[in-house]
C-alpha positions in Angstrom: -60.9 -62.6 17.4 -59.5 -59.2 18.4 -60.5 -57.3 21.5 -63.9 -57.2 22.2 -65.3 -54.8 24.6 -69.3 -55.3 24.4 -71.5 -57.8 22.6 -73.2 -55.9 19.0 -77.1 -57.5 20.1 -78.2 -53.7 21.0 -75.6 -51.9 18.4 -77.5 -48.9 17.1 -79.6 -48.5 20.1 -79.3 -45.0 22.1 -79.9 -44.5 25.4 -80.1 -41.3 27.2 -79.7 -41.6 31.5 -80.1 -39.5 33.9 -79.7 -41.0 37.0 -77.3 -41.3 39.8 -76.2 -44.3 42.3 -76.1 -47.6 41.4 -79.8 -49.1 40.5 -80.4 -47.4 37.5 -77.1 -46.8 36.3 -76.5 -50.4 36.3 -79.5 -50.9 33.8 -77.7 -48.9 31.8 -74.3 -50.6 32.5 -76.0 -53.8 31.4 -77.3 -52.2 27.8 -73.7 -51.0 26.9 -72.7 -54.3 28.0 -74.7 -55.8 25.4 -73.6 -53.0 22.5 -76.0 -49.9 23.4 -74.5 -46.2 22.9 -75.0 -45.1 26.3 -75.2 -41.3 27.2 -74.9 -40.7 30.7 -76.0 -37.1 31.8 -74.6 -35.4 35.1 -75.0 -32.6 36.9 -72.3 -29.8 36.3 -71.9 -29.1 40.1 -70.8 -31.3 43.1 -68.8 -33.5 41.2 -71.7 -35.1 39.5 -73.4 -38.3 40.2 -72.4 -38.7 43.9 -71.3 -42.0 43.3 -68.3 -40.8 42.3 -67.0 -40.0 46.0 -67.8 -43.6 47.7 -65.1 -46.3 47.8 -62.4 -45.0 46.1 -59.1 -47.3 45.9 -55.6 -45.3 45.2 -56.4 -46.0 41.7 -59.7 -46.4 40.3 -63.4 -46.3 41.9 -64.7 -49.7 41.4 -68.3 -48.9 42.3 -68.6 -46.1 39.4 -67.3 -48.9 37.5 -69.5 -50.8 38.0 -72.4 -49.1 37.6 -71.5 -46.7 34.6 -68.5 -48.7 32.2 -69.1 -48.3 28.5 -71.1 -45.0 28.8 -70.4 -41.1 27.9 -70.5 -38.9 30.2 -72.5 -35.3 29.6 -72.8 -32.9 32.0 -75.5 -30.7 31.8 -77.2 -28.2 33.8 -80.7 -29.0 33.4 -82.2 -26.3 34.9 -80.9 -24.1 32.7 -83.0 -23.6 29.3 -80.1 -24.1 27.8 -79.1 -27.3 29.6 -82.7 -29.0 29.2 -82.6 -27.8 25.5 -79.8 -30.0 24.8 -81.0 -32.7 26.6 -84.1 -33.2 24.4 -81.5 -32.7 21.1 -80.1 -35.9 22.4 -83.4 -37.4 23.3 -84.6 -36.5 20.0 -83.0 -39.3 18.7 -82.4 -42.1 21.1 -84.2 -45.2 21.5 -84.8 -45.1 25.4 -84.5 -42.9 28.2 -83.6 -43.8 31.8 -84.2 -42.2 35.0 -84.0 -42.8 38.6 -85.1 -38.8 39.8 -87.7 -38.5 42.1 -91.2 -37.6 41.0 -90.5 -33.7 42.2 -87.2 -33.7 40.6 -88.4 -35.1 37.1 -91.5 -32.3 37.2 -88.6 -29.4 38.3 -86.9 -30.6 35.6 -89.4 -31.3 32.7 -88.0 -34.7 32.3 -91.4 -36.5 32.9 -92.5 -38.7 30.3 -94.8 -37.0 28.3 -92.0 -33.9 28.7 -89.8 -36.6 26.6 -92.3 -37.9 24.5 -92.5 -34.7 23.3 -89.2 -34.9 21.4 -89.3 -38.1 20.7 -93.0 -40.3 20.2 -91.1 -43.7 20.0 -89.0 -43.5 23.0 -88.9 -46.4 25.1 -89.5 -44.6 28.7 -88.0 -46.1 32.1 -88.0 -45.0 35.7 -86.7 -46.9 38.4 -88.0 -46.0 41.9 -87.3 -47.1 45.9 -91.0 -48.3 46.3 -92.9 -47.6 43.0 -95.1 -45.5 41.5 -98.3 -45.7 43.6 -99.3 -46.1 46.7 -98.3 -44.2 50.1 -94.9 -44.1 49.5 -94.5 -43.8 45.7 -92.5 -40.6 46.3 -90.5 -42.0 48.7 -86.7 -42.2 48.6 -85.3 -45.6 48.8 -81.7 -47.4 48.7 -81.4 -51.2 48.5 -80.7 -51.5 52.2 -84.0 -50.1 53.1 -86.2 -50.8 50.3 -85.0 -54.0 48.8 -83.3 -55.9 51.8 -85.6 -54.4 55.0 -88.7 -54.2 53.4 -89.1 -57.4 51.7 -88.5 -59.9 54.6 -85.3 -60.8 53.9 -83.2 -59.3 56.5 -85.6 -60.6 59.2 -85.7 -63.9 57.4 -81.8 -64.8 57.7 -81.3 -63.0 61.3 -81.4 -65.8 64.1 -84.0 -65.1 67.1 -80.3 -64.4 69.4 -78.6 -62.5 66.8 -77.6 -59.4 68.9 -78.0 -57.2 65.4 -80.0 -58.0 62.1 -78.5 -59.8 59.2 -76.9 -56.8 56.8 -76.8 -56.9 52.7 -73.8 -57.3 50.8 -73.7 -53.8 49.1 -75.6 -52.9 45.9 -77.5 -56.3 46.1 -81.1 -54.9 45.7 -79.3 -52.3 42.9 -78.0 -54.9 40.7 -80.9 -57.5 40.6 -83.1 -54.3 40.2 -80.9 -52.7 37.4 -80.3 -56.4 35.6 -84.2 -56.5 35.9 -84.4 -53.1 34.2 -81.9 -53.7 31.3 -84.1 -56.9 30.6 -88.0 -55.0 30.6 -85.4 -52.3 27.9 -84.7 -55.5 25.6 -88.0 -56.6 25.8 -89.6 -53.3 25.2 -87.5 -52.9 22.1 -88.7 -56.4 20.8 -92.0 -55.2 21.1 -91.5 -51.6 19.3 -89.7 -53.3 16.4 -92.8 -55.7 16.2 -95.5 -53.4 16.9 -93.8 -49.8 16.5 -95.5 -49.0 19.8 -93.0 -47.6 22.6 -93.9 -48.4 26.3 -93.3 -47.0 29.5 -91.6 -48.9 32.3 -91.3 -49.2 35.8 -88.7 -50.7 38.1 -88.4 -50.3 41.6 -86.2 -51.7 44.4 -89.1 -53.0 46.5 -90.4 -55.3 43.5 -86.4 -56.4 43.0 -86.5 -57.1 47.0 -89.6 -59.3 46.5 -88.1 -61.3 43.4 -84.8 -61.8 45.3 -87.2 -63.3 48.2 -90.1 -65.0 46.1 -89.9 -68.1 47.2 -90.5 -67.1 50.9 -93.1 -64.7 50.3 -95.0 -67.1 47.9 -94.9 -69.8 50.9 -96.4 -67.1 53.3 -99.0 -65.6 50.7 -100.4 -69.1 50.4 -99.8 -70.0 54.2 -103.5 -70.2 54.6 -105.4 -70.5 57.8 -102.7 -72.7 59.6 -100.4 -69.5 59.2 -96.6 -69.4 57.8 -95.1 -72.1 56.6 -92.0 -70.7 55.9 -89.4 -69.6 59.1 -86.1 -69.1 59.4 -84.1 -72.7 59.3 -82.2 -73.3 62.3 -79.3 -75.4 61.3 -79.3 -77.5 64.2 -82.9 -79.0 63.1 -83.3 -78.9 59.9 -86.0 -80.5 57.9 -83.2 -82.5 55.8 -80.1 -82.5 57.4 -78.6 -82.8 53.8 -79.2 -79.4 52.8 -77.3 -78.1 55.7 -74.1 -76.1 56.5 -71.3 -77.7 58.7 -68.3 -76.5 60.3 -64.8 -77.7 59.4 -61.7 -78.3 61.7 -60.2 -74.9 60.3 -63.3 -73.1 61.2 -64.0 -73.0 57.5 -67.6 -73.5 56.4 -69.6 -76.0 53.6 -72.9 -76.1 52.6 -74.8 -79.8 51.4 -77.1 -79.1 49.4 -78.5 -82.3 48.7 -82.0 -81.7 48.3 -83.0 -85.1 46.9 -81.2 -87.4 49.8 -82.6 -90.8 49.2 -80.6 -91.3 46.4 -77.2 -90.3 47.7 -77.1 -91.5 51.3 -74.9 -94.4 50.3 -72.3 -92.6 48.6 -72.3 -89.8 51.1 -71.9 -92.1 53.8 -68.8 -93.7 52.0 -67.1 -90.1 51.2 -67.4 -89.2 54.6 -65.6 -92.5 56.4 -68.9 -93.7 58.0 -70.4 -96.6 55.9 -72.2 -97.5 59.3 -74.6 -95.1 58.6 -76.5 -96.6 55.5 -78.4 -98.8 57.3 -78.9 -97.6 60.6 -82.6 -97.6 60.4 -82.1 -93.8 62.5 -81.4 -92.2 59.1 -82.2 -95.2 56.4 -84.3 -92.7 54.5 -85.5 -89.4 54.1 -88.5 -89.9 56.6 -85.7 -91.4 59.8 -83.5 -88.6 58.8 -85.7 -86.0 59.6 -87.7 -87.5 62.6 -83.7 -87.7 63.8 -82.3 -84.8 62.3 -80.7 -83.3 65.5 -79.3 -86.4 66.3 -78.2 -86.7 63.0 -76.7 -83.1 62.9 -75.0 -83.7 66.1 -73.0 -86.5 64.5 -72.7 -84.9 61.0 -71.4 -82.0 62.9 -68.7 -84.1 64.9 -67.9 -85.8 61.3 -66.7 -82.5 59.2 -65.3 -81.3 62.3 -61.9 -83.7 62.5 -60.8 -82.4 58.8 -60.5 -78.9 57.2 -62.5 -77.6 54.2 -59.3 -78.4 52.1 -59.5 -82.0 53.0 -63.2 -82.1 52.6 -62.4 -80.5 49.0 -60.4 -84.0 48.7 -62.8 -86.5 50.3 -66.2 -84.8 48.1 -64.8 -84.4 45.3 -66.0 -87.2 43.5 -69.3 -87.4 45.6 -72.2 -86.5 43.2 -74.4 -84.9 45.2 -74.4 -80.8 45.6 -72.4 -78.9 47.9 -70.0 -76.1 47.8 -67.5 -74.1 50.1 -68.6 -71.0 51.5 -66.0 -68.8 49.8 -64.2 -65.5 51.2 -64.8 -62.6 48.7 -60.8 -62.7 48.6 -61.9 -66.2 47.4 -64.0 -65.4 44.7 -61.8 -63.0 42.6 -59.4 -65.8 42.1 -62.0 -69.0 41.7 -59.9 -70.7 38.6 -63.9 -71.4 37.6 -65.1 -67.6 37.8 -61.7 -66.4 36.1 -62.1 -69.4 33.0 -65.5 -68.4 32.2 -65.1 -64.4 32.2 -66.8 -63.1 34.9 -64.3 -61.0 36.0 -62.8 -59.2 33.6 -60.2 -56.8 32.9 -61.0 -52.9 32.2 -59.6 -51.9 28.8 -56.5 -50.4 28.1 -54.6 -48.0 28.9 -55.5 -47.6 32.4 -54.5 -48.5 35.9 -55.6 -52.1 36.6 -58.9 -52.3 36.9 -61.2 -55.8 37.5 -64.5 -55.8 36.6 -67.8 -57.7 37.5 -69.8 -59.0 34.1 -72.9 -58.8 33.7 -73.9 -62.4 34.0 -75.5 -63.1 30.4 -73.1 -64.6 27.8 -73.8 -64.7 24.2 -73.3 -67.0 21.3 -70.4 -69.1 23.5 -68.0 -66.3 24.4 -67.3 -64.1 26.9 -66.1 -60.3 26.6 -62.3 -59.9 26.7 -62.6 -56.7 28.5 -65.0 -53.6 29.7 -64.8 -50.1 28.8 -64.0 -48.0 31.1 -66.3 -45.2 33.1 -66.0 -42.0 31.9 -64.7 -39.7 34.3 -67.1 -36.5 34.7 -68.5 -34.8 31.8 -65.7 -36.5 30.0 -68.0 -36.7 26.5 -69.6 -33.5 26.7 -68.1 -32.0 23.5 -68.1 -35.1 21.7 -71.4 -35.6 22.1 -73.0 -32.0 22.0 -70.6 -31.3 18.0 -72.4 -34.7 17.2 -75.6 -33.4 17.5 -75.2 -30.2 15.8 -73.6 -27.7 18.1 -70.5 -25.9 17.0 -67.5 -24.6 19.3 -68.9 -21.4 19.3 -72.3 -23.0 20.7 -70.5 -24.6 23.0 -68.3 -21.7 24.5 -71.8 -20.0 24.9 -73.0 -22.7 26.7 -70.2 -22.4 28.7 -70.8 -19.0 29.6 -74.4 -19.2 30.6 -73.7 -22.3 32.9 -75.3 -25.0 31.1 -72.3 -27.3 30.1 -68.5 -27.7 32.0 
């Protein structure tokens, strides 16, 4: 099989963005990932999407990465007549448009919906927002950290009583679950135009990502009921099963059981930890003694996986059937022999300096991609794309002159 860069499921399928940051550039990222021809339009001042000047290695900037491989970049001044006219000559044409500008930007810059239905009936229409579209804060700015991680419980939820600061997100988290989310509602609203010819417009916003990520809290509390929450953060010292539970190692290294149906397993954890004793000591015969004894339990547990290190445990577990996992460094991760085999990280194509790259997490029809394309760098595609729609060299040196293109 030679070289393949993208899957073909969305070959055909354009798709015009313009948006900045990392939520709804990754929807985008995800459609080129599975075969769209993405056009990705930037600003012609300030560098463009400012993106660009966060975490740069020597080499390559893996956050643009990210969030923009596989697409062309235009740059186009969009206030300009000029600018916006091009735009819609490559909306006229494209099967979905993408947008993360605020509601004042997208009315400054006629790039509402009904401004790009105009050129084009059938386009598929999708803005991605910090806290939707209505409500008291529909036109407020958000970023994952604040609308997706602060907002929706979660920070609160995983920060201990005594923490002397909250719990903070791993970067981009509320971004990519919102983008994935995005690129999904795109291929769904395509199946639904091919079936019905009707187009739709969707929204996406950080806040509803946020409240996906946490569901399964904020469905407890919703239903809590008169006797209040029944959800709270788990203190590891009491939990309700003392199975699903993280313990320390001798290194200082952490695991994680997560052995959610107990009953079942005690005997053969008990034997891959060294303390057969336990199976029948009516303290912790079954799920019920466990957790009426689950600090005791802990305590001892605690003591247990404390007198080896995680590598050992590695050992001991390894043929115990029941769930549990280390709790991996990102150093860790990058070099799992199970991510690596199954092509979640991949390389970015060639030539190039070294790049590794995140996939996207759905694989089809049994392979994985052998590489990514590359980001573009800024305005990279501007020509290329503008002579493919029509203009000539002398169209674009006018451009040129008046400001509208780089």
């Amino acid at each position: 099989m030679p070289d393949q860069l993208s899957y073909d499921l969305l070959a055909g399928v354009k798709v015009v963005e313009v948006a900045a940051w990392l939520f709804a550039p990754t929807c985008g990222a995800v459609l080129g990932d599975w075969g769209a021809d993405v056009i990705k339009i930037e600003p012609t001042t300030g560098g463009g999407d400012p993106y660009r000047g966060f975490f740069r290695t020597s080499a390559v900037s893996p956050t643009i990465e990210l969030a923009n491989r596989g697409k062309r970049s235009v740059a186009l001044d969009l206030s300009t007549t000029a600018g916006h006219e091009a735009l819609l000559r490559l909306v006229a044409d494209a099967d979905v448009f993408v947008t993360s500008l605020q509601p004042s930007s997208r009315f400054r810059l006629r790039i509402e919906a009904d401004d790009i239905r105009a050129a084009n009936p059938s386009i598929i229409y999708i803005r991605a927002s910090g806290y939707g579209t209505r409500g008291p804060d529909a036109e407020t700015p958000g970023f994952d950290a604040a609308a997706a991680w602060a907002r929706t419980g979660i920070a609160q939820f995983l920060t201990a009583p005594d923490a002397p600061a909250p719990t903070g997100p791993p970067g981009g988290i509320g971004d990519c679950v919102g983008g994935l989310s995005g690129a999904g509602a795109v291929a769904a609203a395509l199946f639904k135009r091919e079936r019905t010819g009707t187009p739709s417009e969707i929204d996406v916003s950080l806040l509803a990502g946020g409240l996906w990520m946490n569901a399964t809290i904020l469905m407890m509390e919703a239903n809590a009921g008169p006797e209040g929450s029944l959800m709270r953060g788990q203190d590891r010292r009491a939990p309700r099963n003392p199975l699903s539970n993280p313990y320390r190692c001798k290194d200082g290294r952490w695991l994680h059981l997560v052995v959610i149906q107990p009953d079942p397993y005690w005997r053969s954890f008990c034997e891959h930890i060294g303390r057969p004793e336990l199976i029948d000591d009516p303290r912790f015969v079954d799920f019920h003694a466990r957790m009426a004894n689950n600090v005791e339990l802990v305590d001892l547990l605690d003591e247990v996986f404390a007198v080896r290190t995680l590598d050992e445990w590695r050992d001991a577990l390894a043929t115990f059937d029941g769930v549990w996992d280390a709790l991996q460094t990102p150093a860790e991760v990058v070099r799992d022999p199970q991510v690596l085999a199954n092509g979640y990280l991949l390389p970015g194509e060639e030539p190039g300096p070294p790049l590794s790259t995140i996939a996207s997490p759905a694989q089809f029809d049994g392979h994985a991609l052998t590489a990514l394309r590359r980001a573009p760098e800024h305005g990279q595609h501007t020509e290329e794309v503008l002579l493919e729609y029509g203009y000539s060299w002398d169209d674009l040196a006018a451009l040129k002159d008046q400001g509208a293109i780089i």
